[in-house]
PyMOL Python script that loads the backbone (N, CA, C, O; Angstrom):
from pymol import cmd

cmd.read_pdbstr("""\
ATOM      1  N   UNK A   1      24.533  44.421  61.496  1.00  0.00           N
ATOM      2  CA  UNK A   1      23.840  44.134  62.736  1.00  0.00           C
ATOM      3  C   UNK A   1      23.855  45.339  63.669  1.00  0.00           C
ATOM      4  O   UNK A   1      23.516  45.253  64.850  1.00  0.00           O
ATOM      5  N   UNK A   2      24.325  46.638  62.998  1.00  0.00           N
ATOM      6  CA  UNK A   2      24.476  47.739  64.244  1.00  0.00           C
ATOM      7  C   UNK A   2      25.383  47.142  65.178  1.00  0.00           C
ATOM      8  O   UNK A   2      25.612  48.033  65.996  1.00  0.00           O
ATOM      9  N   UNK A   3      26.026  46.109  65.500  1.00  0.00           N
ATOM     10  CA  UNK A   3      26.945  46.212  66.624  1.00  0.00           C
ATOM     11  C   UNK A   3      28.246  46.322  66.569  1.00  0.00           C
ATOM     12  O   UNK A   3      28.747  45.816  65.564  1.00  0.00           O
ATOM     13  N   UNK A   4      29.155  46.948  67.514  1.00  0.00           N
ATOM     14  CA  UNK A   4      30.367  46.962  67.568  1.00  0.00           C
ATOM     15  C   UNK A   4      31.119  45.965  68.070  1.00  0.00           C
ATOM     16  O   UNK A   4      30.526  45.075  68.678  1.00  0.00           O
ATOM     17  N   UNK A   5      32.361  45.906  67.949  1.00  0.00           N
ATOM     18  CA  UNK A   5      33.304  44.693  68.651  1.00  0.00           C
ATOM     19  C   UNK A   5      34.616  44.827  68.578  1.00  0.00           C
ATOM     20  O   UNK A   5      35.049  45.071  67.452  1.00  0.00           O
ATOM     21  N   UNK A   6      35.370  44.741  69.431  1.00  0.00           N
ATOM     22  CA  UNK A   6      37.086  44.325  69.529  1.00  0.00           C
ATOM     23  C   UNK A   6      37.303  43.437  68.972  1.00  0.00           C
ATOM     24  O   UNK A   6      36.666  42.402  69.168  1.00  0.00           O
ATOM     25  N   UNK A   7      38.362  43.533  68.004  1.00  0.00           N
ATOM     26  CA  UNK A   7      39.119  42.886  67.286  1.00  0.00           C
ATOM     27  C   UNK A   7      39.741  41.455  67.870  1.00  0.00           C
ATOM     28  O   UNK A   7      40.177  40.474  67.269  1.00  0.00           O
ATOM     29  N   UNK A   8      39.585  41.775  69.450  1.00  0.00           N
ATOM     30  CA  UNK A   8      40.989  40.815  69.957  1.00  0.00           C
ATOM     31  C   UNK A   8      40.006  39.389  70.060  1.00  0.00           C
ATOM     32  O   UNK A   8      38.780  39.427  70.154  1.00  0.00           O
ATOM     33  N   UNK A   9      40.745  38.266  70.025  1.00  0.00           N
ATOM     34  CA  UNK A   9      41.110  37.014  69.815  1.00  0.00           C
ATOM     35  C   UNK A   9      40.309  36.383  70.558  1.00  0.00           C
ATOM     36  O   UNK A   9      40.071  35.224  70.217  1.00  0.00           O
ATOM     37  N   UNK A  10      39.624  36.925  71.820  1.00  0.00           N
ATOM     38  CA  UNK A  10      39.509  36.582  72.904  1.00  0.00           C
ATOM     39  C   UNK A  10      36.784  36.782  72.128  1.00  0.00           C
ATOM     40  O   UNK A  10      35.734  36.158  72.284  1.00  0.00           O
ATOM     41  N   UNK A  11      37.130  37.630  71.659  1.00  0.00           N
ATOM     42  CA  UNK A  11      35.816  37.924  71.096  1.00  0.00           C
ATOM     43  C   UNK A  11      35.421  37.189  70.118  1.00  0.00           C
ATOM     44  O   UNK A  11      34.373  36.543  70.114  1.00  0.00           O
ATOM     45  N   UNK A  12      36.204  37.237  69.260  1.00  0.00           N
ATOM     46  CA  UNK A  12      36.074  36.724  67.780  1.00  0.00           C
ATOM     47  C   UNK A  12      36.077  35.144  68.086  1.00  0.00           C
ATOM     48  O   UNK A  12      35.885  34.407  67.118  1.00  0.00           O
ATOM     49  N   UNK A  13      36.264  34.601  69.266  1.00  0.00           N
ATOM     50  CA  UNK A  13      35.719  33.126  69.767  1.00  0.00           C
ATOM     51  C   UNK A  13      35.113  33.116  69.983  1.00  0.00           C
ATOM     52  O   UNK A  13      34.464  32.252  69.395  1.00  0.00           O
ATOM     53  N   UNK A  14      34.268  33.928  71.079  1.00  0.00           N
ATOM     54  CA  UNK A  14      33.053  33.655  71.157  1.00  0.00           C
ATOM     55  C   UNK A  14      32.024  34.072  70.469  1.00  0.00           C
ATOM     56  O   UNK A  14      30.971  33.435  70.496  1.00  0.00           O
ATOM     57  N   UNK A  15      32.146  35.063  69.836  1.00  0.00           N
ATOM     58  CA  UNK A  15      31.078  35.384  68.408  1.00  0.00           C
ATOM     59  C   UNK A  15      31.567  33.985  67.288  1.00  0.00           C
ATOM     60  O   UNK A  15      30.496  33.473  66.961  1.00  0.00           O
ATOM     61  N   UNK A  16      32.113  33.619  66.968  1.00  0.00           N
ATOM     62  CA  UNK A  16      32.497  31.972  66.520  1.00  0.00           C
ATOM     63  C   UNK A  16      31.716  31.041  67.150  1.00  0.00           C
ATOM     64  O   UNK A  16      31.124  30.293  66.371  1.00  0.00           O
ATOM     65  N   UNK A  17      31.505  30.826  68.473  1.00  0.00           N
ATOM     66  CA  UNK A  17      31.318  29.817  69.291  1.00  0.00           C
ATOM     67  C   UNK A  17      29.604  29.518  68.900  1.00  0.00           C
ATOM     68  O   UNK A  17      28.918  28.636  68.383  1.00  0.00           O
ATOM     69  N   UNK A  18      29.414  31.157  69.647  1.00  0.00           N
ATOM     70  CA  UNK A  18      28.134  31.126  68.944  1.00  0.00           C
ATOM     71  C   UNK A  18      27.323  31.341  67.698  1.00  0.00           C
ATOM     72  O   UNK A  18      26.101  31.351  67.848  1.00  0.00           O
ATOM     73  N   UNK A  19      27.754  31.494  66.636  1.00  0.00           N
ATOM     74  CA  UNK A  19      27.643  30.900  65.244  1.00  0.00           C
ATOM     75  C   UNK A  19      27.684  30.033  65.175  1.00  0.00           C
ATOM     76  O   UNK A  19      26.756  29.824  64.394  1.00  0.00           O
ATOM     77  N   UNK A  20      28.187  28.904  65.451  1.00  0.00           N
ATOM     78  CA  UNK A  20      28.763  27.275  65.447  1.00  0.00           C
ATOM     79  C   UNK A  20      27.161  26.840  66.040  1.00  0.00           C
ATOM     80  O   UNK A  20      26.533  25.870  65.614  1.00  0.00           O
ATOM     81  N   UNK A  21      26.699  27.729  67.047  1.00  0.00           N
ATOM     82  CA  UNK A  21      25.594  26.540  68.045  1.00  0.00           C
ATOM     83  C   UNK A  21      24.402  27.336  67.154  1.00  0.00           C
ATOM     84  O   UNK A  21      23.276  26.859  67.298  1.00  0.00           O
ATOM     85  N   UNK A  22      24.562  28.886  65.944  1.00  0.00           N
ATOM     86  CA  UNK A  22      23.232  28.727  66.222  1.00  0.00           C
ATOM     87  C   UNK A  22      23.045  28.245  64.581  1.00  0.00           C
ATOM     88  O   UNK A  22      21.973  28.234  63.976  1.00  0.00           O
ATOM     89  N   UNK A  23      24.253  27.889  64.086  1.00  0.00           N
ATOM     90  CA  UNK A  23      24.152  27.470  62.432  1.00  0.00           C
ATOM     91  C   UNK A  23      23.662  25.847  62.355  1.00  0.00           C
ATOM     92  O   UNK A  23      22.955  25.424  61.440  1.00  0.00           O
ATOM     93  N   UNK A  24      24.213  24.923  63.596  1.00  0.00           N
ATOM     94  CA  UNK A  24      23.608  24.029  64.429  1.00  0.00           C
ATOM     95  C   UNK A  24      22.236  23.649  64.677  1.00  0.00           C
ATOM     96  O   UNK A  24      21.740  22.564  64.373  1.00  0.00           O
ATOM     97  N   UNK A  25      21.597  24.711  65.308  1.00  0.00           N
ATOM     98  CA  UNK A  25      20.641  24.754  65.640  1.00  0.00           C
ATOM     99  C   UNK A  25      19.307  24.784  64.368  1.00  0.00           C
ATOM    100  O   UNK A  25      19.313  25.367  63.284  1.00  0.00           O
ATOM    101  N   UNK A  26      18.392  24.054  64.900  1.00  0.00           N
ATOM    102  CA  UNK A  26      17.008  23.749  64.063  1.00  0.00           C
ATOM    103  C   UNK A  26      15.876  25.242  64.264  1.00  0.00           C
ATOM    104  O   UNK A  26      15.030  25.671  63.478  1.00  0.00           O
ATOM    105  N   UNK A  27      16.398  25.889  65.993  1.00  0.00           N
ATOM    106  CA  UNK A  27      15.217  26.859  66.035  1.00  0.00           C
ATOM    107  C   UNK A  27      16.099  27.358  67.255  1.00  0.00           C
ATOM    108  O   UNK A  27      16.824  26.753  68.045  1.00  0.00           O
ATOM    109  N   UNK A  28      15.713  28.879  67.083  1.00  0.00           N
ATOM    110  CA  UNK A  28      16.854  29.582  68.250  1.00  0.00           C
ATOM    111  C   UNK A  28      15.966  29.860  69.128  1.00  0.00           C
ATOM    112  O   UNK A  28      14.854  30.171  68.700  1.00  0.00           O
ATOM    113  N   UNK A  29      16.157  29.835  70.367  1.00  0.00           N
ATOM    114  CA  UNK A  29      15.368  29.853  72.012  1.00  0.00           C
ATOM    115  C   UNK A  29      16.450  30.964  72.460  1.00  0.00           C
ATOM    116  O   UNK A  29      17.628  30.633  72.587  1.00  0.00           O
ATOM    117  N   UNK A  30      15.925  32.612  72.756  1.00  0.00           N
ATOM    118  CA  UNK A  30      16.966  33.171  73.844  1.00  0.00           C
ATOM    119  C   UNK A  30      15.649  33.839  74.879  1.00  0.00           C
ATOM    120  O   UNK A  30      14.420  33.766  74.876  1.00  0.00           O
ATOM    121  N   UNK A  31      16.495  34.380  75.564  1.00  0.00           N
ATOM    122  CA  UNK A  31      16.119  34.619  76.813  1.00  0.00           C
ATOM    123  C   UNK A  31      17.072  36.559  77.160  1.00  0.00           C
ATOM    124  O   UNK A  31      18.287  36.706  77.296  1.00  0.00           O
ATOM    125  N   UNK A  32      16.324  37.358  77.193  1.00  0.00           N
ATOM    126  CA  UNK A  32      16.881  38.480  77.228  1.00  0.00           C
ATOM    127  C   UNK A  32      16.018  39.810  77.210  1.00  0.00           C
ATOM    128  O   UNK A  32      14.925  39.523  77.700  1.00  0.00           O
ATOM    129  N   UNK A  33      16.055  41.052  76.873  1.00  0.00           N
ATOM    130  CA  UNK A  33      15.562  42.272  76.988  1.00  0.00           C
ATOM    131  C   UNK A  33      15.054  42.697  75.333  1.00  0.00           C
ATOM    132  O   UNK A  33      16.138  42.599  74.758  1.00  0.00           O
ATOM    133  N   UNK A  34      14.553  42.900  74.800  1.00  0.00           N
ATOM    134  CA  UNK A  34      14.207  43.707  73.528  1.00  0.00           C
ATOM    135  C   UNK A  34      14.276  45.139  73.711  1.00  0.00           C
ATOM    136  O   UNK A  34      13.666  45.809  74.545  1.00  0.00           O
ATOM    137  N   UNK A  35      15.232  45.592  72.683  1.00  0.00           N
ATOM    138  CA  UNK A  35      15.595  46.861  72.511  1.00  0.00           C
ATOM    139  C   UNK A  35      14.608  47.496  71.507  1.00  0.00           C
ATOM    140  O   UNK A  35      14.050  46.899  70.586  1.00  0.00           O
ATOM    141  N   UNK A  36      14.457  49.045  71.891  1.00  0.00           N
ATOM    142  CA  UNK A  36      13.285  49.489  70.749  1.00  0.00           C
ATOM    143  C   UNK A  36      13.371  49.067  69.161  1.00  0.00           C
ATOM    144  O   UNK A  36      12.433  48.949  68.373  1.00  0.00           O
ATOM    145  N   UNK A  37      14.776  48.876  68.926  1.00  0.00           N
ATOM    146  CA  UNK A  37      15.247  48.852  67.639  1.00  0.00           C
ATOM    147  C   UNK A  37      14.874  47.513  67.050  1.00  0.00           C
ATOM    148  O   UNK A  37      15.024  47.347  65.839  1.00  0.00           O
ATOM    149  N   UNK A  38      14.258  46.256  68.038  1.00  0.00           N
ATOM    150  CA  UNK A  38      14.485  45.430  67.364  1.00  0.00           C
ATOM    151  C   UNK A  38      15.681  44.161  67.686  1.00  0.00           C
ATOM    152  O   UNK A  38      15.939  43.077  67.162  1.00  0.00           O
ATOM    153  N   UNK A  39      16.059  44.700  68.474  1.00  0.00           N
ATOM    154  CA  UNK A  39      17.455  43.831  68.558  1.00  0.00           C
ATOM    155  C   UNK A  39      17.100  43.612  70.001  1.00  0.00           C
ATOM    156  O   UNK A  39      16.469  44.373  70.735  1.00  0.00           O
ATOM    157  N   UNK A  40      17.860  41.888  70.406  1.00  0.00           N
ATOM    158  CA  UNK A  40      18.272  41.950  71.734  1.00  0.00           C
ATOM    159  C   UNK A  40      19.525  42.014  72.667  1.00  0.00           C
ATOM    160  O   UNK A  40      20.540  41.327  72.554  1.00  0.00           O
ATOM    161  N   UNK A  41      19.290  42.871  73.514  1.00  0.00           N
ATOM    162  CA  UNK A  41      20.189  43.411  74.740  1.00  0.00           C
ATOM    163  C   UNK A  41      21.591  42.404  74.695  1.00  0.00           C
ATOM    164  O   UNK A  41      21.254  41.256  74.408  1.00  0.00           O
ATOM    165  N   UNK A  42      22.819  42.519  74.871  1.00  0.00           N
ATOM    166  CA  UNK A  42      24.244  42.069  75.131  1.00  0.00           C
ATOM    167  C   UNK A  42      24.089  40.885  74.371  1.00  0.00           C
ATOM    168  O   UNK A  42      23.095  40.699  73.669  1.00  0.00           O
ATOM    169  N   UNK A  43      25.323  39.808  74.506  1.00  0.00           N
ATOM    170  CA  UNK A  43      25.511  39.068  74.149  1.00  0.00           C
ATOM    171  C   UNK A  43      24.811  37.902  73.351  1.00  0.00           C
ATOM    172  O   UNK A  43      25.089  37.205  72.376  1.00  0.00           O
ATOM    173  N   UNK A  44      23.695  38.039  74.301  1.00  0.00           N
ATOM    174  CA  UNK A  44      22.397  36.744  73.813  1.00  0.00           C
ATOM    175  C   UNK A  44      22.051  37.638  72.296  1.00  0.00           C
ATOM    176  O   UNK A  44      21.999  37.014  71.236  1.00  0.00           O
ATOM    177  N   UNK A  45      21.827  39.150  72.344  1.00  0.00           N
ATOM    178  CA  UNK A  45      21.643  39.554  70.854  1.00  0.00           C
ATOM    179  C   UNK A  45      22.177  39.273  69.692  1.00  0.00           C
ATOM    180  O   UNK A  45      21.538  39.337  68.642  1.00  0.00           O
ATOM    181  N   UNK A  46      23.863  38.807  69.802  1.00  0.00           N
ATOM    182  CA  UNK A  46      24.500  38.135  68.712  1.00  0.00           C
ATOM    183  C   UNK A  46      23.976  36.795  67.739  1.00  0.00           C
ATOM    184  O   UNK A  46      23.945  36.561  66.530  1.00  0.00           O
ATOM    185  N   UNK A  47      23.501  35.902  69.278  1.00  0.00           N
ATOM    186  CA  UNK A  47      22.891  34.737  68.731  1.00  0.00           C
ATOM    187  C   UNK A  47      21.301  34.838  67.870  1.00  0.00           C
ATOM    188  O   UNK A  47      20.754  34.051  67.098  1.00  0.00           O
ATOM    189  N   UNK A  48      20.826  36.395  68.496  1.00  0.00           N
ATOM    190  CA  UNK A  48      19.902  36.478  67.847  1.00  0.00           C
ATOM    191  C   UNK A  48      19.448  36.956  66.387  1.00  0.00           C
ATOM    192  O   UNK A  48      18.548  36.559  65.648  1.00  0.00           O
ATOM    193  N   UNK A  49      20.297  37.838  66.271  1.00  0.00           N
ATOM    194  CA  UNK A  49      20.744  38.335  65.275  1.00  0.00           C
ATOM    195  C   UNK A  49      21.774  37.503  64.025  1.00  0.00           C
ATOM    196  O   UNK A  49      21.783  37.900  62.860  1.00  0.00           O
ATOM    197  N   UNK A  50      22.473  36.499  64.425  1.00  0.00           N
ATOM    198  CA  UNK A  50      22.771  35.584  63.962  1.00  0.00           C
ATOM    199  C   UNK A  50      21.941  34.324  63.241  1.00  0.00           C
ATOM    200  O   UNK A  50      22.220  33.472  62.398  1.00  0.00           O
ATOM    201  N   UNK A  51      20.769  34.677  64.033  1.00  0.00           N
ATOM    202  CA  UNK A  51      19.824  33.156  63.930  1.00  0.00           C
ATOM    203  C   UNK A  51      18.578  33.921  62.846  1.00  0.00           C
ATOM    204  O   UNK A  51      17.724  33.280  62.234  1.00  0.00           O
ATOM    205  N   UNK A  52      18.792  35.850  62.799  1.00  0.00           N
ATOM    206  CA  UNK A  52      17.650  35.977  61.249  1.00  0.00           C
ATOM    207  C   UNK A  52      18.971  35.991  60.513  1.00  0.00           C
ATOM    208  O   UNK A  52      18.564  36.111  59.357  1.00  0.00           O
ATOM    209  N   UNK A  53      19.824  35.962  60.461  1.00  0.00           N
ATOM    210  CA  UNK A  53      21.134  36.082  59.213  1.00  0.00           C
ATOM    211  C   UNK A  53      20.612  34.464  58.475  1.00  0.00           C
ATOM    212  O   UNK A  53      20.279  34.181  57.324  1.00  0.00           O
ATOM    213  N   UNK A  54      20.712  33.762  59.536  1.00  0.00           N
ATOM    214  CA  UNK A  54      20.735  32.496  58.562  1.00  0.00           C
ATOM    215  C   UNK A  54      19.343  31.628  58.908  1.00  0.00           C
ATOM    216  O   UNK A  54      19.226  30.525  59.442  1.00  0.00           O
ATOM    217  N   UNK A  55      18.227  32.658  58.340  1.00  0.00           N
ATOM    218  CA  UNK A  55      16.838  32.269  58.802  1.00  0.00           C
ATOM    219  C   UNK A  55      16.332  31.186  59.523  1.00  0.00           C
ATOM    220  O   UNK A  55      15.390  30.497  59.132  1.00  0.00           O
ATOM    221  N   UNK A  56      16.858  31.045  60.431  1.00  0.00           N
ATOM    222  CA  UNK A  56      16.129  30.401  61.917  1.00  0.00           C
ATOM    223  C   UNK A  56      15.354  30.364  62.265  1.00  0.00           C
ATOM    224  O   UNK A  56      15.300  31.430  62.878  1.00  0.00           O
ATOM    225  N   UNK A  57      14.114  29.681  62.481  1.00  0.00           N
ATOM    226  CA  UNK A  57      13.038  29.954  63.218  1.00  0.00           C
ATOM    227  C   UNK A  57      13.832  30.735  65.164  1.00  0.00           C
ATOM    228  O   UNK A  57      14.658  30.254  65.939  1.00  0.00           O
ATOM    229  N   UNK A  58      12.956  32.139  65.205  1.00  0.00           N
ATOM    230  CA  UNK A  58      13.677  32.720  66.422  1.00  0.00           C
ATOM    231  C   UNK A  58      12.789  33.101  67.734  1.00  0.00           C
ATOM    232  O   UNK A  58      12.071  34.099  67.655  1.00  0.00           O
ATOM    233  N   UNK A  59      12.808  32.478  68.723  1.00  0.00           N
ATOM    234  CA  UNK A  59      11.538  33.385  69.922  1.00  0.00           C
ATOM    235  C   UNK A  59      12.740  33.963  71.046  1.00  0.00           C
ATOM    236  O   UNK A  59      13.788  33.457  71.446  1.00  0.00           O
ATOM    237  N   UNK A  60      12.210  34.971  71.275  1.00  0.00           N
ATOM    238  CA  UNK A  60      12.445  35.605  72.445  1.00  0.00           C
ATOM    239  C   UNK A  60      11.848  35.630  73.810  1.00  0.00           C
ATOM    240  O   UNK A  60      10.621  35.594  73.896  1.00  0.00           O
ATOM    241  N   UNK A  61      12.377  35.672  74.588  1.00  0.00           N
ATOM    242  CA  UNK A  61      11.571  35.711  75.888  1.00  0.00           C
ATOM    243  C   UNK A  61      11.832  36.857  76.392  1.00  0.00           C
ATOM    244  O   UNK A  61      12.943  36.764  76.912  1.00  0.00           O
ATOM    245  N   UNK A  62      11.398  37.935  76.531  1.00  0.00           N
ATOM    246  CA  UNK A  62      11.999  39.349  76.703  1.00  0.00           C
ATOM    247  C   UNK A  62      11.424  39.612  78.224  1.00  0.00           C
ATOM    248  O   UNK A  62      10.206  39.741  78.348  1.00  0.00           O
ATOM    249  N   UNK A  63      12.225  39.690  79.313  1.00  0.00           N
ATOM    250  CA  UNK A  63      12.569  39.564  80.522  1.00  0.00           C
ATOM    251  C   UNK A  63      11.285  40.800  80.703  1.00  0.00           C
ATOM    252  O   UNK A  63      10.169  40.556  81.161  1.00  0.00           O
ATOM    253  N   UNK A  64      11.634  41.789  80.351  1.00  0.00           N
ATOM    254  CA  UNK A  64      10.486  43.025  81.093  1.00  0.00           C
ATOM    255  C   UNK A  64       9.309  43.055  80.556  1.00  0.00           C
ATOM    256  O   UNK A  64       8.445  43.248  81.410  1.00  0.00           O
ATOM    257  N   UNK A  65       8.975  42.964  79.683  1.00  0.00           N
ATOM    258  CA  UNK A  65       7.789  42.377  78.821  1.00  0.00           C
ATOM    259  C   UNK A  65       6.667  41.495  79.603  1.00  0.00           C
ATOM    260  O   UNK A  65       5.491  41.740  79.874  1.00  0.00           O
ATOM    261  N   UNK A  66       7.828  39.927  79.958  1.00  0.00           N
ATOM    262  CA  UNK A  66       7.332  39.157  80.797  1.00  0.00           C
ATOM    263  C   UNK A  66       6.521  38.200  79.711  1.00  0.00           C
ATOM    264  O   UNK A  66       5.421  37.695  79.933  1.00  0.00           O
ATOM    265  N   UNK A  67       7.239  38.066  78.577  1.00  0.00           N
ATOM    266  CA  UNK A  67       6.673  36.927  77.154  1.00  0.00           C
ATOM    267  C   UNK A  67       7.407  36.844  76.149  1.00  0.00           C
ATOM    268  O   UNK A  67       8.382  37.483  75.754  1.00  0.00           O
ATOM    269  N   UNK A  68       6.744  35.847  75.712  1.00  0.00           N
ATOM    270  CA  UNK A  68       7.411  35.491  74.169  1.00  0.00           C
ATOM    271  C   UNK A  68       7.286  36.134  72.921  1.00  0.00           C
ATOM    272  O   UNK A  68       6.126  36.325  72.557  1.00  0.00           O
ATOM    273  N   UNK A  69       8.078  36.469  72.265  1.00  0.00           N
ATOM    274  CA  UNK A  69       8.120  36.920  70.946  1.00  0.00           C
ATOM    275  C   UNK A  69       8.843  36.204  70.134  1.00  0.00           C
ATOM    276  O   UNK A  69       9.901  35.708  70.520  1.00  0.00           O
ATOM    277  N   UNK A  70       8.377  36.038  68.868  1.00  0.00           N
ATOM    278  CA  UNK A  70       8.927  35.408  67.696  1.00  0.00           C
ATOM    279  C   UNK A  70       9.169  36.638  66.807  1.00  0.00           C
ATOM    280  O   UNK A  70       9.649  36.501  65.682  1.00  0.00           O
TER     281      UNK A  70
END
""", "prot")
cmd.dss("prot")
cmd.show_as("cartoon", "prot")
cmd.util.cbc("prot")
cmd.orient("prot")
């Protein structure tokens, strides 16, 4: 996924947490920035990136853009 992360205890829950809601989930809805690369901006990018790992239907709402992307 290109991203980095701390080891500590305190991360690895919430990268958990959100795996749990988006392995859950029928279709992923975020809300955030699109990076040139493809990826989205902080945290909400995990879930996004999480949700093509385990082919999700995925839209974005990319804040500067000002729309939706799938």
């Amino acid at each position: 996924m290109r991203r980095r992360y701390s080891d500590a205890p305190t991360i690895r829950k919430v990268l958990q947490t959100i795996w749990y809601q988006v392995n859950n989930g029928q279709e992923i809805y975020v809300i955030g920035v699109i990076l040139q690369d493809g990826t989205v901006r902080g945290g909400t990018g995990w879930g996004a990136e999480f949700a093509k790992l385990c082919n999700k239907p995925l839209c974005v709402f990319d804040q500067e853009q000002d729309g939706w992307f799938a």
